[in-house]
N, C-alpha and C positions, 0 to 999 in steps of 0.2 A: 520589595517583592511585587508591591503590587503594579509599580513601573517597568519593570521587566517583564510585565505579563502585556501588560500593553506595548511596550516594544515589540514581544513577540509576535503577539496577536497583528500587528498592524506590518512588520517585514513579510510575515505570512502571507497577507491580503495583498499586499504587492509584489510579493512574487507569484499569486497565483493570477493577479491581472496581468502580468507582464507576459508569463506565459498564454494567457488567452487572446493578447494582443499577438502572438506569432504563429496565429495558425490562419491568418490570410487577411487582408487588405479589404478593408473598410468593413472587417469583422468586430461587431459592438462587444466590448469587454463586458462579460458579466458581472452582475455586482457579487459580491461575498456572500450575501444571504442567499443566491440564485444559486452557487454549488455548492451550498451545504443542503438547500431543499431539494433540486433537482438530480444528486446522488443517490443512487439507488443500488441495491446487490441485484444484479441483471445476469439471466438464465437463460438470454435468448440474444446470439449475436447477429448482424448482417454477414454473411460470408460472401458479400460481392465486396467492403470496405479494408483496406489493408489500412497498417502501418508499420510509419519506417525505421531503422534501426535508427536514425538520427532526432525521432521523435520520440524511439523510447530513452537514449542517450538524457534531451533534453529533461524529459520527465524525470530521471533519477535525478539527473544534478539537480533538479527545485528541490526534489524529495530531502536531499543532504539540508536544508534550511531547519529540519526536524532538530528542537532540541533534547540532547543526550545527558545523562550522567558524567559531571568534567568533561562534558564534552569526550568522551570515550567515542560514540560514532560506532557501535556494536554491530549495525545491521549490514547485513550485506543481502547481493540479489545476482540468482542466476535467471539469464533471460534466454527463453523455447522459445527463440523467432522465424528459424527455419522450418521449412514446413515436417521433414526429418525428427527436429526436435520438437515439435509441437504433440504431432501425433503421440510419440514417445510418451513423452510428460501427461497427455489425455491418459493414457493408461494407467495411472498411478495416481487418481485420484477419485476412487470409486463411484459412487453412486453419482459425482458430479459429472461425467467423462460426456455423456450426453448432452450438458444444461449449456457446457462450454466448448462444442465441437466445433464452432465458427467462429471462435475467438482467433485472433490472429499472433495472439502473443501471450504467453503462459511466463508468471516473475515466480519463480521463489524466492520464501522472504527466510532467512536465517540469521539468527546473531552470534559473534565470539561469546564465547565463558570466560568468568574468570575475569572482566573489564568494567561494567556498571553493576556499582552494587559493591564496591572493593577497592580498597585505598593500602598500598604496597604489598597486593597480594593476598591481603585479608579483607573477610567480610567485612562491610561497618554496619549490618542493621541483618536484623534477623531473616530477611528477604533473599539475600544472597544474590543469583543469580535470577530471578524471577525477578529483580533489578531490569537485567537484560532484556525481558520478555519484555515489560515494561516498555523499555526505549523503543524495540521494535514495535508495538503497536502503537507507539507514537508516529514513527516513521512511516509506518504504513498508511495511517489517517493521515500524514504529508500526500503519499505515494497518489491514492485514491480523490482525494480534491483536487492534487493538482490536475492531475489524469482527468477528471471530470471540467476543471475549469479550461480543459484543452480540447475539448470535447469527446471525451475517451467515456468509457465506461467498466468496469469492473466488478469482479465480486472476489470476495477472501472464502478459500476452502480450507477446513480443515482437518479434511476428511482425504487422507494423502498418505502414501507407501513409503515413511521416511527412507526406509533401506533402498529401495529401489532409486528413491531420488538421489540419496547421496553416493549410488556406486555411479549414475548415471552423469553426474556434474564432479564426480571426483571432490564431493565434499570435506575436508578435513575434520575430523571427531571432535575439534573444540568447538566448531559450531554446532548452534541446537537450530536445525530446521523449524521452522512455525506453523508457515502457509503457503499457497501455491494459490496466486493472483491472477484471475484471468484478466487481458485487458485487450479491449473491441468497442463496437460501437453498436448499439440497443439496436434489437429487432423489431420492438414493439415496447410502448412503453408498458412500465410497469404500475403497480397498484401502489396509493401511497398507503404506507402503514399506519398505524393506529400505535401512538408514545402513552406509554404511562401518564400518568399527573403527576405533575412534578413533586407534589407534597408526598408522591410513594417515594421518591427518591432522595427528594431531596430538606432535611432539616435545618433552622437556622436557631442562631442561639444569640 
């Protein structure tokens, strides 16, 4: 177990150097502790910086490196990159619609039911489908690193109009919508927060 976490941990760290080596030419790859510190949930975008559908392209496929349940792969994502759909998708996420007016690209994150969390159709642990939920917040802290070690910036809302969302993406009922991602480039940096001590969180035995 505990060489599989290291495998993972280390495919992670080099896919998210690879992708910081192709966002331009004699650009220093950041190291692994640089975008885990320097990610922040950012409430103020540049609205003079785009990005392109080939850069949110790229970003997902790193994202797929997230591991799943059997490898299930539960999460899916609709992407607001037109300016059409952007505005749209601003409307359906309340009190946030403001924080991410100048983001240039709005993800929802949704997962199938029914797939992590269940072996030939049945449950195998009292979790069920919160299985699911699960895998997607895995993927999503893919999503957000990589997006960060690309120089992107993001924040997870989940404060969003699932109805709204899923007549407007033509969502299928078996998915459970999560969040709605905004993803741009910092207007001003943000404040670092203040973490817990570890010994609140965390016990050893």
């Amino acid at each position: 177990m505990k060489i599989r976490t290291i495998v993972i941990a280390a495919a992670m760290l080099l896919s998210l150097m690879s992708v910081a080596g192709c966002t331009g030419e004699g650009t220093q790859l950041p190291s692994f502790n640089d975008v885990l510190t320097s990610r922040r949930s950012i409430r103020s975008y540049d609205a003079t910086k785009k990005i392109s559908e080939a850069e949110v392209r790229t970003l997902l496929t790193r994202t797929q490196e997230a591991p799943s349940w059997a490898n299930q792969q539960p999460s899916k994502y609709y992407v607001a990159i037109s300016p059409e759909a952007v505005a749209a998708v601003q409307d359906m996420v309340g009190g946030n619609k403001e924080r991410i007016k100048n983001a240039p690209v709005l993800i929802v994150s949704t997962f199938e039911k029914g797939k992590s969390g269940f072996f030939r159709g049945q449950q195998t642990n009292e979790l069920g489908d919160f299985w699911g939920a699960y895998d997607n917040g895995l993927s999503n802290a893919y999503l957000v690193l990589v997006a960060r070690a690309m120089g992107f910036d993001t924040l997870i809302m989940g404060m969003r109009d699932a109805d709204m969302i899923r007549d407007y993406f033509h969502i299928p009922g078996d998915e459970m919508i999560t969040a709605v991602i905004s993803l741009g480039y910092r207007a001003e940096e943000p404040r670092t927060p203040v973490h817990r001590e570890l010994d609140e969180i965390a016990k050893f035995f």
